[in-house]
SEFI-371999 format. One record per residue (C-alpha): residue number from 1; x, y, z negated; residue in three letters. Coordinates in steps of 0.02 Angstrom, whole numbers, plus 50000, padded with zeros to 5 digits. Example, Ala and Ser with C-alpha at 12.3 -4.5 7.8 and 13.67 -1.06 7.14 Angstrom:
<atoms>
<atom 1 <50615 49775 49610> "ala">
<atom 2 <50684 49947 49643> "ser">
</atoms>
This chain:
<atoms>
<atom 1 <50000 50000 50000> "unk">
<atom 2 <50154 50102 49961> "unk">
<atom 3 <50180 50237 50121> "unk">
<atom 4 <50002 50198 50177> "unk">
<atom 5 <49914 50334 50253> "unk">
<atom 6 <49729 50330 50195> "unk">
<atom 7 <49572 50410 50270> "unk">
<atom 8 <49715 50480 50394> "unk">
<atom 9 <49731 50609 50264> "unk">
<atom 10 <49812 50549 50087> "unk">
<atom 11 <49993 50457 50092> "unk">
<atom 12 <50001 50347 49940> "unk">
<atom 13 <50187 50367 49855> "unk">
<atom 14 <50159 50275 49714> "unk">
<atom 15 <50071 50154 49604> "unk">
<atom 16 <50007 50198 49426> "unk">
<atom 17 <49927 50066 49363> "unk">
<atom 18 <49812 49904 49421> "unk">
<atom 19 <49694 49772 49363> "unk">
<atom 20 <49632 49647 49443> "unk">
<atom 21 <49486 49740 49523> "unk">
<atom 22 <49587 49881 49586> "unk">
<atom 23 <49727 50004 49596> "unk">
<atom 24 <49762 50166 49555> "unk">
<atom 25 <49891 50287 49652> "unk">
<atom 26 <49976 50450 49669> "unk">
<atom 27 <49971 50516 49851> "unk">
<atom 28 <50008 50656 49951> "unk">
<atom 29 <49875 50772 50028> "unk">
<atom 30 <49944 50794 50208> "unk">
<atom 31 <49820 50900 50256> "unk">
<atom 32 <49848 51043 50116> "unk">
<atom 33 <50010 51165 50134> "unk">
<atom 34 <50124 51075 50029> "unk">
<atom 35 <50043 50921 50031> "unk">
<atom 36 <50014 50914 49839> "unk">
<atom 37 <49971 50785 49732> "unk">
<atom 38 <49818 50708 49687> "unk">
<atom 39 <49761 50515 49622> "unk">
<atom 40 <49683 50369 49726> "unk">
<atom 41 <49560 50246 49657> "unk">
<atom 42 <49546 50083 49762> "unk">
<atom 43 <49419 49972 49720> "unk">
<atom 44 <49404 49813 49799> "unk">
<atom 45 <49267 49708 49726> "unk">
<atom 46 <49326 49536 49675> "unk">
<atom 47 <49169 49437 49750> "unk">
<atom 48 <49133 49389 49918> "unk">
<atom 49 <48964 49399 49913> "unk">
<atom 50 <48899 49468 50066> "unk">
<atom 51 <48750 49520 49972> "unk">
<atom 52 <48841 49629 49835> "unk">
<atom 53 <48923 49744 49976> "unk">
<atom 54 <48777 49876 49987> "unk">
<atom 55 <48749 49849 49783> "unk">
<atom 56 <48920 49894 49779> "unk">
<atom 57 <48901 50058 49913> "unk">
<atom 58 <48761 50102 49828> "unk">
<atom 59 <48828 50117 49672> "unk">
<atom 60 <49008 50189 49717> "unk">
<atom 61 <48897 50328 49808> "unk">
<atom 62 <48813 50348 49657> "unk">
<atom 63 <48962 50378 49541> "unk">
<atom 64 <49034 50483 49671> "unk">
<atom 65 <48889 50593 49666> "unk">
<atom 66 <48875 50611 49483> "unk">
<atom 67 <49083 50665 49493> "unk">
<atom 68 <49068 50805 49607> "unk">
<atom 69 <48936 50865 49504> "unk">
<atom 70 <49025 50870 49344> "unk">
<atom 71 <49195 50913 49426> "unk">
<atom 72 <49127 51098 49402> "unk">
<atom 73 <49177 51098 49224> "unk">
<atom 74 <49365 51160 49191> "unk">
<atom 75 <49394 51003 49080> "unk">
<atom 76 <49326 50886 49198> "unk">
<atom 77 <49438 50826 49337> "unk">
<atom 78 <49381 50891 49527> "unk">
<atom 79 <49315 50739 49632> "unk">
<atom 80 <49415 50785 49823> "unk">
<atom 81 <49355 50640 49905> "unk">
<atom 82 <49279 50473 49929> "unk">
<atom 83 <49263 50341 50063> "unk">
<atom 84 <49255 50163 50125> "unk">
<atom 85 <49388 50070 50232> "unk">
<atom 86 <49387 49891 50263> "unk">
<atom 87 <49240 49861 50149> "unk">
<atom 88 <49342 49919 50020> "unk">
<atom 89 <49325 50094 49907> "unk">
<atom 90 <49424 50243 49866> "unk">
<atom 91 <49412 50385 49735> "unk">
<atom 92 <49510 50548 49767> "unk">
<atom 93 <49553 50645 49621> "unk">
<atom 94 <49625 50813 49542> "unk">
<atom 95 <49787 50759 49466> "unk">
<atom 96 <49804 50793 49286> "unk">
<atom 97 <49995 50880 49215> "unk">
<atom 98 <49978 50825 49032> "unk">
<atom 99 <49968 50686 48914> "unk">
<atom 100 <49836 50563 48821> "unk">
<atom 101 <49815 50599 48660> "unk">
<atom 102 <49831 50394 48618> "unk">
<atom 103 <50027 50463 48610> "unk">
<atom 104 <49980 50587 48440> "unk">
<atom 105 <49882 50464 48372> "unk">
<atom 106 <50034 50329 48343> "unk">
<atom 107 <49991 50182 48222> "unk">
<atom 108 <50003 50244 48022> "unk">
<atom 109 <50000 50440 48098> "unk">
<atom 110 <49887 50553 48015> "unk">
<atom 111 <49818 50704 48083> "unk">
<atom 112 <49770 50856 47973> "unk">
<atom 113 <49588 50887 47946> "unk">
<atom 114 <49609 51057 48046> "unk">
<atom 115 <49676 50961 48192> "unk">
<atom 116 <49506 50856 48201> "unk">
<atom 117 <49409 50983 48172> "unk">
<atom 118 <49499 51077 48326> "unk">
<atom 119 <49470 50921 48420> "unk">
<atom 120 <49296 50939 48415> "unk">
<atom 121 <49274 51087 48451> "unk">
<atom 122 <49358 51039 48607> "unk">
<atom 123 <49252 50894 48663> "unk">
<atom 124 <49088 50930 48586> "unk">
<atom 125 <49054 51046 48723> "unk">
<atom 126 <49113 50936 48856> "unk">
<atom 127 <48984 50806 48804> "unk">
<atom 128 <48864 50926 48815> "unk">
<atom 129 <48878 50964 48992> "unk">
<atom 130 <48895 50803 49044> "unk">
<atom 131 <48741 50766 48934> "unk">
<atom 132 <48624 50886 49017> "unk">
<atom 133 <48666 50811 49171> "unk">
<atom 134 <48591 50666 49113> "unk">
<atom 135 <48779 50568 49112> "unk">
<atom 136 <48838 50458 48974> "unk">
<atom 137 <49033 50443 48984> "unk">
<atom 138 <49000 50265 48882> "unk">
<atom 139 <49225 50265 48866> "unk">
<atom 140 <49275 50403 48744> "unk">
<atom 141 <49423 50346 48669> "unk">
<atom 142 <49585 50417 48647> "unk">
<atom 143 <49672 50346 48808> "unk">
<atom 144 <49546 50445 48907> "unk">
<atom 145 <49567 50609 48810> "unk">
<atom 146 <49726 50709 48904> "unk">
<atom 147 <49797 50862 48808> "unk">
<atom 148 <49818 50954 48986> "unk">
<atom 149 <50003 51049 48976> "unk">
<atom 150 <49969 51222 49071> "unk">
<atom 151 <49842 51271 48912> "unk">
<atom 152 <49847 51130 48795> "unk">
<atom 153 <49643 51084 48831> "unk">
<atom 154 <49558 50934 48816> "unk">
<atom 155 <49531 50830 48981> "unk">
<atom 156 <49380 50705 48987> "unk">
<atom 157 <49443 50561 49129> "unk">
<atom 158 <49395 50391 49176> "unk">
<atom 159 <49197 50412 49214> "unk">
<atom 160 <49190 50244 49255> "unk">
<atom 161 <49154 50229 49472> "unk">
<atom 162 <49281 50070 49462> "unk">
<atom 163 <49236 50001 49296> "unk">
<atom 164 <49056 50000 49318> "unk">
<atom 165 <49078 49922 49487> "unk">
<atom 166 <49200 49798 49437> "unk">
<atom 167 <49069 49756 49291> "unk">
<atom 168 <48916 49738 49428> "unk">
<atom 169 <49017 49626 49551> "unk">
<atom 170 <49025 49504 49389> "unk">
<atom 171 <48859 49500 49328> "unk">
<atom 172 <48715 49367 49388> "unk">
<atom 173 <48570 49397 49488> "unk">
<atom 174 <48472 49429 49346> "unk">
<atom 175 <48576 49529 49257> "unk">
<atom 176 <48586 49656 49407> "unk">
<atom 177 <48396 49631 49408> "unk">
<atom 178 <48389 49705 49202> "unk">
<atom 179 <48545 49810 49227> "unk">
<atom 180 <48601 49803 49052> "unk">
<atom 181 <48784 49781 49089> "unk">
<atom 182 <48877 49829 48934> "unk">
<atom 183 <49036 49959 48998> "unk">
<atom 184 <49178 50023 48860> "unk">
<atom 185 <49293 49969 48725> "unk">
<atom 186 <49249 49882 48582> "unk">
<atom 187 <49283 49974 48435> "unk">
<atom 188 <49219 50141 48512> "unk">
<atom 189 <49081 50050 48588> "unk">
<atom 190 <48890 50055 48479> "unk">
<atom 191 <48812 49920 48454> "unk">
<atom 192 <48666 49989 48583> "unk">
<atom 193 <48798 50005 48694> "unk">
<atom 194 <48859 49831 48681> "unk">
<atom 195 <48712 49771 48735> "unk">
<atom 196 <48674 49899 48880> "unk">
<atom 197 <48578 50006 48811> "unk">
<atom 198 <48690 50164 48785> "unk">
<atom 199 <48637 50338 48749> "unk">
<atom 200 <48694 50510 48738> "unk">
<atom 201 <48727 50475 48557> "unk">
<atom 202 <48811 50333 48605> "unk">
<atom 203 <48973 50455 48648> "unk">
<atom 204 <48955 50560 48505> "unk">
<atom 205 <48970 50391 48406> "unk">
<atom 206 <49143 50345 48501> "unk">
<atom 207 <49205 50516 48481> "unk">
<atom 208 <49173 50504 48278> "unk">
<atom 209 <49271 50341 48279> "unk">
<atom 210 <49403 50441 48396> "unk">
<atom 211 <49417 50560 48237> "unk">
<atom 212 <49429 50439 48103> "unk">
<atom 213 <49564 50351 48194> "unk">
<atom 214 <49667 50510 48229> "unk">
<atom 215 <49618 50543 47999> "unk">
<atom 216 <49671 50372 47956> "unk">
<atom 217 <49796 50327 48072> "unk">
<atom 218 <49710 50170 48099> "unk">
<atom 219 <49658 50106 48257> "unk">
<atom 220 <49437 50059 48244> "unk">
<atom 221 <49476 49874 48259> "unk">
<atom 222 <49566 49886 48109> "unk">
<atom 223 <49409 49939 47989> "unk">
<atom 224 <49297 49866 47858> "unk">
<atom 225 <49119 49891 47876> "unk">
<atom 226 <48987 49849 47754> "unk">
<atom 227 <48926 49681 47749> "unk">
<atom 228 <48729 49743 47708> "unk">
<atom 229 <48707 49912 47816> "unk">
<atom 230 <48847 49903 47954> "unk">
<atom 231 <48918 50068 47915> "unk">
<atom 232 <49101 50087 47954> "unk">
<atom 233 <49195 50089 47783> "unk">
<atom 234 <49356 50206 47821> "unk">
<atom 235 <49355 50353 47707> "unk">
<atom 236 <49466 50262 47557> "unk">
<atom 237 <49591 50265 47712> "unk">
<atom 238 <49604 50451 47741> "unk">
<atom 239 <49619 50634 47627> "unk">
<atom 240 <49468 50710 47680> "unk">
<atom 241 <49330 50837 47628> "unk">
<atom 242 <49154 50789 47575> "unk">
<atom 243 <49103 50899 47713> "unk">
<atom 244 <49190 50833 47841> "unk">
<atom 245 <49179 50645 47798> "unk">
<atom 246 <48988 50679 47805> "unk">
<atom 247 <48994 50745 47973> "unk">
<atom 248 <49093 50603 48047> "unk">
<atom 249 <48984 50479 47944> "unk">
<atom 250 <48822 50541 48025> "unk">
<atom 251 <48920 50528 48200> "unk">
<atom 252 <48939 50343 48188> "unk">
<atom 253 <48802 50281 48092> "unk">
<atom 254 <48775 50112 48153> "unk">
<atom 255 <48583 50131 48190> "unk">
<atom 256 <48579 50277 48328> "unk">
<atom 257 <48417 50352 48284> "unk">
<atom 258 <48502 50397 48108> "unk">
<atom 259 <48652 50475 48206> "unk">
<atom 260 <48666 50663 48275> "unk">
<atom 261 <48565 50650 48435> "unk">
<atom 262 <48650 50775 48525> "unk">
<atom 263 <48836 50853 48542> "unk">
<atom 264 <48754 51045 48495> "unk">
<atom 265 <48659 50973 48318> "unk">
<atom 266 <48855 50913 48309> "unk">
<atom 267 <48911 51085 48344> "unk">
<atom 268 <48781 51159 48244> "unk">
<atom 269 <48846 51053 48076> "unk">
<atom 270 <49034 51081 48134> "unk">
<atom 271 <48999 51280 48120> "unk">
<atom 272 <48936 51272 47942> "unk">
<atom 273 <49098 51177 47874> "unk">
<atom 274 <49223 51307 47969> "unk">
<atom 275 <49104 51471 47956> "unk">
<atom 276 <49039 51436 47775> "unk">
<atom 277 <48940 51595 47761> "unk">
<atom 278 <48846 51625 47932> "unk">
<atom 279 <48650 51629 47889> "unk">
<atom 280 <48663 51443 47967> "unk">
<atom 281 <48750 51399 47851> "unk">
<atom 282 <48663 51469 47692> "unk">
<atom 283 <48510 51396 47756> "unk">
<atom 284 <48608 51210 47756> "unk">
<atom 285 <48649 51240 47582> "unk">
<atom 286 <48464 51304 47547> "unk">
<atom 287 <48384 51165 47611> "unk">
<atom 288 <48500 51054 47520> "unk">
<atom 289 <48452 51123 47353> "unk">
<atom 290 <48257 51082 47395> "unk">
<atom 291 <48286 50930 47460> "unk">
<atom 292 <48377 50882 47284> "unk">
<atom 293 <48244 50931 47190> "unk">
<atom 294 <48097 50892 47278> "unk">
<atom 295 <48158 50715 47275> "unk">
<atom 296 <48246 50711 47087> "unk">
<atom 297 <48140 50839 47021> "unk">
<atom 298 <48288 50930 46935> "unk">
<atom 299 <48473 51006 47036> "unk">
<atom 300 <48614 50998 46914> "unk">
<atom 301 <48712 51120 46876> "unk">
<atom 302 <48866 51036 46942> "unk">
<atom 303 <48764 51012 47107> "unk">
<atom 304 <48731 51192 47108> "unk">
<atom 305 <48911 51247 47067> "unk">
<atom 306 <48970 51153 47205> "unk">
<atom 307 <48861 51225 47329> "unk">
<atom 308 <48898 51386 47267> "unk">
<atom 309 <49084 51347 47319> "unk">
<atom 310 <49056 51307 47479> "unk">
<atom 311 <48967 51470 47505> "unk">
<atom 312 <49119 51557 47434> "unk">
<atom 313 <49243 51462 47546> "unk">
<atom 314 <49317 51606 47689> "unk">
<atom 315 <49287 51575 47892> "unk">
<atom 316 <49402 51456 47935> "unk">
<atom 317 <49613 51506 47987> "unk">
<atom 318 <49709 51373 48047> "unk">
<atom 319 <49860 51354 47957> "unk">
<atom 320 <50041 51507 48011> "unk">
<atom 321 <50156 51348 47997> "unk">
<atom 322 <50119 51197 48128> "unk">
<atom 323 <50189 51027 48074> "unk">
<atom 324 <50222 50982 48260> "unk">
<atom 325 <50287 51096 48389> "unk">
<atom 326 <50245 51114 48560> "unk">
<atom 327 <50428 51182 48623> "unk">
<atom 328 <50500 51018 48568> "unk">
<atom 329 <50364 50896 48682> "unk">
<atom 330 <50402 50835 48858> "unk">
<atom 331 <50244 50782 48926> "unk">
<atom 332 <50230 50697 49071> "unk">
<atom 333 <50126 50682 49228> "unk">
<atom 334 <49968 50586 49181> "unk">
<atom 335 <49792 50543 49263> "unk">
<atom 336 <49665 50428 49203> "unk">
<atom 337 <49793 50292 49204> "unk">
<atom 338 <49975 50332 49168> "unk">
<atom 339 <50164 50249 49203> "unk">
<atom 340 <50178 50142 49057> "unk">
<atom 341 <50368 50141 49093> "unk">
<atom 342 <50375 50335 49080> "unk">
<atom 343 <50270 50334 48928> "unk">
<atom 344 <50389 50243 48839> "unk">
<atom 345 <50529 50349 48877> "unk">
<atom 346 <50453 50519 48848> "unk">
<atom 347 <50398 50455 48670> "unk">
<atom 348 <50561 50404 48633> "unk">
<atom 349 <50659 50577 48694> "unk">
<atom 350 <50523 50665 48599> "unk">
<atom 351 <50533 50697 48423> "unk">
<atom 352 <50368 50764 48394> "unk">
<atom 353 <50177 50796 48486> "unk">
<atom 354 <50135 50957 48555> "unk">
<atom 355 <49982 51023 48468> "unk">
<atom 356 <49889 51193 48503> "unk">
<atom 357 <49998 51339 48438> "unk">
<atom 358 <49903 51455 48324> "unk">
<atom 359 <49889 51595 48460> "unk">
<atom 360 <49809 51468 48562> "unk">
<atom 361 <49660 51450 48466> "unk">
<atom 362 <49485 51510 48518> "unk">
<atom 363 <49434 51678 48427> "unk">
<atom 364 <49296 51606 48318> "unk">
<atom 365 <49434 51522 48230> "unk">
<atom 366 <49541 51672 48184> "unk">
<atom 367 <49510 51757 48010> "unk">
<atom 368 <49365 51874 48031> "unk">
<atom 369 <49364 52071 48049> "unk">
<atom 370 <49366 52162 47900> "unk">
<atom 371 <49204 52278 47940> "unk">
<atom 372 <49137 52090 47965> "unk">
<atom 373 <49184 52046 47765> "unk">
<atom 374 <49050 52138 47672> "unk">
<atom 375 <48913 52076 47765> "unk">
<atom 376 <48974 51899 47732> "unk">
<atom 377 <48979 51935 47565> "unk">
<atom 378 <48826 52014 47574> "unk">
<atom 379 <48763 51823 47638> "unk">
<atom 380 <48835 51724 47521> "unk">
<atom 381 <48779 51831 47383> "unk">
<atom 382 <48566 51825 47428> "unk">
<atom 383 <48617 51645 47457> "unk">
<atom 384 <48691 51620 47270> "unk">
<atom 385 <48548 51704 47193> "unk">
<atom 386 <48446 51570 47306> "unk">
<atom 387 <48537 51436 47225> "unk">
<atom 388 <48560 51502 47055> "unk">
<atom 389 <48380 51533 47065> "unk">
<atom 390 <48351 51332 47104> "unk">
<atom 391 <48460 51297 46946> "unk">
<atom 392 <48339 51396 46827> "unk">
<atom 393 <48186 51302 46904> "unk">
<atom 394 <48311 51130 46885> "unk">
<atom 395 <48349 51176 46710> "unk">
<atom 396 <48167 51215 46671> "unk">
<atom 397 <48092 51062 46730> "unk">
<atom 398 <48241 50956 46634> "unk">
<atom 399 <48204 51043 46496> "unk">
<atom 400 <48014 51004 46501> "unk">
<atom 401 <48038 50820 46553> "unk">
<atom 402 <48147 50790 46424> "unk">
<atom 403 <48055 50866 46300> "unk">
<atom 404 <47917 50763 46351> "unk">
<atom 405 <47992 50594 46340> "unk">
<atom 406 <48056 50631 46162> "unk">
<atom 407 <47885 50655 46095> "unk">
<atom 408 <47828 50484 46169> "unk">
<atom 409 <47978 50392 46141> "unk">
<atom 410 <47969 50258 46008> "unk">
<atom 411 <48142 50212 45977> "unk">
<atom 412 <48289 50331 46026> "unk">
<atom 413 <48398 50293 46153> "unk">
<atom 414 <48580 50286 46095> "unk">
<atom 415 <48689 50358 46238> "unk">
<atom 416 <48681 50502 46350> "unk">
<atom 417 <48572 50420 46517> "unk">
<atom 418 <48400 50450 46454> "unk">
<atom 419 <48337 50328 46578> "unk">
<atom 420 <48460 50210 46545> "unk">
<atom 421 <48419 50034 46452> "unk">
<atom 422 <48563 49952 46360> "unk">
<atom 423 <48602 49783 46401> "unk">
<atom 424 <48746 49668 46318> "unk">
<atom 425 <48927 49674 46392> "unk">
<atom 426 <48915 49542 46537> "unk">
<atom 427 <49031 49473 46669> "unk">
<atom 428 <48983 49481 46831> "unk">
<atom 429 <49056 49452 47007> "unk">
<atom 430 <49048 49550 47166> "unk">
<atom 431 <48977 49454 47313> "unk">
<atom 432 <48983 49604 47428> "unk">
<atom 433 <49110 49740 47425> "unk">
<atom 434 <49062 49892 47335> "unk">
<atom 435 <49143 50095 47315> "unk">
<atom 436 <49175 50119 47160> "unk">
<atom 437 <49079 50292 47106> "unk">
<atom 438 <49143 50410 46941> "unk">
<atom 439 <48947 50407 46876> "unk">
<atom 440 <48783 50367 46941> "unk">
<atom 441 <48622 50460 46978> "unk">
<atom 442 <48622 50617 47087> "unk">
<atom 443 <48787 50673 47032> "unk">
<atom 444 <48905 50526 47086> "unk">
<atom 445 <49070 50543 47163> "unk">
<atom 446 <49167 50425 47271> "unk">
<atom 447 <49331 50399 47188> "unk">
<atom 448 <49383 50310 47339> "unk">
<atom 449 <49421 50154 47286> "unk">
<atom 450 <49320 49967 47330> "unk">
<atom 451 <49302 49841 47236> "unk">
<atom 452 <49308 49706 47344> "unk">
<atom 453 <49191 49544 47342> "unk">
<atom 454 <49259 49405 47239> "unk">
<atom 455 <49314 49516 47108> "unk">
<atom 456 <49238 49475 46938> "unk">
<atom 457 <49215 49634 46831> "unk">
<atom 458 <49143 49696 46649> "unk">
<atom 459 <49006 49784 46624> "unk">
<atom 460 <48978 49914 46462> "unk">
<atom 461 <48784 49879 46444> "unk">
<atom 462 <48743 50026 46553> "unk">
<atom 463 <48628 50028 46708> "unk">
<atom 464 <48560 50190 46785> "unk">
<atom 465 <48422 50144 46912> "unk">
<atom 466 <48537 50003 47043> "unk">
<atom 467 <48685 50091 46965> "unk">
<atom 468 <48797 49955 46832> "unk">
<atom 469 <48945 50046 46731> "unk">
<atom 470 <49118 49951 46731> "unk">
<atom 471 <49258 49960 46625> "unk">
<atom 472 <49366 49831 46687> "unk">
<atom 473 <49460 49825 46837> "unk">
<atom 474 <49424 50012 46859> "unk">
<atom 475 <49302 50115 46752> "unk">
<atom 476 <49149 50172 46853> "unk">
<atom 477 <48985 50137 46932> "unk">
<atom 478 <48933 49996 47064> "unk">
<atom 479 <48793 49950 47137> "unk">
<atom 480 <48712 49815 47048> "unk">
<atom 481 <48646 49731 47175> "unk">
<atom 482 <48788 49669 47253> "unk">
<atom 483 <48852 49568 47104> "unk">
<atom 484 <48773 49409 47016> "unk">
<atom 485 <48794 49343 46845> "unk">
<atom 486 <48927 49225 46801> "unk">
<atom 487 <48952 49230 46612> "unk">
<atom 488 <48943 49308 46461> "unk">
<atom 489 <49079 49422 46409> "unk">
<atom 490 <49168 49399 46246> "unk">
</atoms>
């Protein structure tokens, strides 16, 4: 294939990757001044079938179609060309000067919470183009995520026109009938998506599992996930904010309807964690507050302190002093498939990754202006008399039910859970593994560690609601349902 001269236009020089359903290329554009560079996807289906051929045509056209209408968007690479030769079919590409960012996420590498939170704000609003052009990527990982080098953006590649093809020539009859072929990579992938069903939420799922990996510096595959719901257990893995961790959480929630449905509700979330005191934002914390009490009946006043914090915290400013620096990188040439040789050899002449330097950063992430601060303050003030306000009616109604149940109690209760019943010190073992929380009730705390199943533990008497209290291996609360009786403790 090497010299070839394709469509009588594009020369191939060289050969950047292949599977067994096709090749990719670099070629030359004889027909542009210069001839520049651009990439060739040849797909040549792997059946015979004389019957597949227009399935195939059909859906290469298809693909084709859907590229040159997303190729608009500056983070999108431009479709050039496409055509058929010998029953066989060819993508023509923009070429791509940069770098995936599968080489900053190396195993046991951590990025900083800033750097995830920059990296979606970079591909949040990519997903939302493609979305409302009713296009579901169904691949984001990090291999297909390249860090472009003339402005250090965020490159979506590899929609799929080979791989979905290559999937079709492979399936049965019926199967192409249902067309519930499952396409991406496990460990990104949904479990809707797994079995052909995927979504728009489907991406915003494999993008949260692209930002855990990049906070744990672990790759998916490598996760626990709870036995009962599903959920991906990773946060014990990574230093993290509550905020942040609940973001990602509702991103890859293993049921999609309980997931963000949509990359601008993402968005939307993402601006209240970096711009804590925008009315958005205020109005989050607000309707926290009811929600807490309408369904306790009572906020307390740690609750309330800590959303009081997070009104306090300042706009977001990413930090003077970047760990990595961009003058140091050597990125290479890269398209939606890239010289493994080469790779090797940049990583090793490179000493660290190029990340965004702090000029390069939108303007909504810079400190704000100072005429700007008073009305912030201004925010976050009505919004602390909201919640302080919420506290009173808390303490009130504590105050009342407490009351209450003293006058028609019978027998005191002798520690400091009002609803909690004693019970004898007991022995129990974990049959599922559990997070270990610093108290129970509304006000619990992850303190990051698991006990895991098999491990027997001893209890203090106390349960609060499903909540058990531990002392022994680690002092805490777990939930009580996912241990049984074993003996009696001594």
């Amino acid at each position: 294939m090497i010299g070839r001269l394709l469509d009588q236009r594009y020369q191939v020089d060289e050969l950047l990757g292949k599977g067994g359903f096709g090749h990719t290329y670099i070629a030359l554009d004889t027909r542009r001044p210069g001839n520049p560079t651009c990439v060739v996807k040849h797909l040549k289906p792997i059946t015979s079938d004389p019957d597949f051929l227009p399935l195939a045509r059909r859906l290469f056209n298809r693909e084709a179609e859907t590229l040159e209408k997303l190729g608009h968007n500056d983070q999108i690479p431009r479709l050039l060309a496409y055509f058929e030769e010998n029953e066989e079919f060819y993508l023509v590409q923009e070429l791509v000067e940069g770098h995936p960012l599968s080489w900053e996420m190396a195993p046991g590498s951590r990025w900083s919470e800033e750097q995830v939170i920059q990296l979606l704000q970079d591909v949040l609003p990519i997903l939302e183009f493609i979305h409302s052009h009713g296009v579901i990527h169904r691949d984001i990982k990090p291999e297909n995520l390249i860090r472009r080098v003339a402005d250090n953006k965020i490159v979506l590649v590899d929609f799929g026109a080979v791989k979905q093809i290559k999937s079709y020539s492979l399936m049965t009859t019926e199967q192409l009938k249902n067309d519930t072929v499952a396409v991406g990579t496990p460990g990104y992938m949904p479990s809707e998506q797994g079995q052909g069903r995927p979504r728009p939420c489907s991406d915003i799922y494999a993008l949260g599992m692209t930002c855990i990996q990049a906070l744990t510096g672990l790759n998916p595959k490598q996760l626990g996930e709870d036995a009962v719901t599903g959920e991906i257990l990773w946060q014990h893995h990574a230093q993290v904010s509550n905020q942040l961790a609940s973001l990602l959480n509702k991103m890859i929630r293993h049921y999609f309807k309980y997931r963000y449905q949509t990359a601008t509700e993402v968005l939307q979330s993402l601006a209240s964690i970096t711009n804590a005191s925008t009315p958005a934002a205020v109005a989050s914390v607000v309707t926290q507050v009811v929600g807490h009490y309408l369904k306790d009946g009572y906020v307390t006043a740690t609750k309330v302190m800590q959303y009081l914090q997070e009104l306090a915290k300042p706009c977001y400013v990413p930090p003077d002093n970047e760990t990595n620096s961009s003058s140091t990188a050597q990125p290479l040439t890269a398209a939606s498939t890239l010289r493994a040789t080469e790779v090797k050899s940049t990583l090793s002449a490179t000493t660290s990754i190029p990340t965004r330097s702090p000029s390069s950063f939108p303007s909504r992430w810079r400190s704000i202006p100072q005429s700007k601060q008073k009305l912030r303050l201004l925010i976050g003030g009505g919004a602390a008399i909201a919640v302080a306000a919420f506290g009173i009616m808390s303490a009130n109604h504590s105050q009342k039910l407490s009351s209450t149940t003293a006058k028609n109690e019978v027998k005191p209760v002798a520690n400091n859970h009002p609803n909690t019943p004693e019970q004898k010190k007991s022995c129990l073992i974990v049959v599922s593994s559990s997070n270990l929380r610093s108290s129970s009730g509304s006000g619990q705390r992850r303190t990051g560690k698991v006990i895991q199943a098999g491990t027997q533990v001893i209890t203090t008497g106390k349960i609060d609601g499903g909540w058990v209290e531990i002392s022994s291996p680690e002092p805490g609360w777990i939930w009580k349902s996912r241990t049984k009786n074993t003996c009696a403790a001594k």
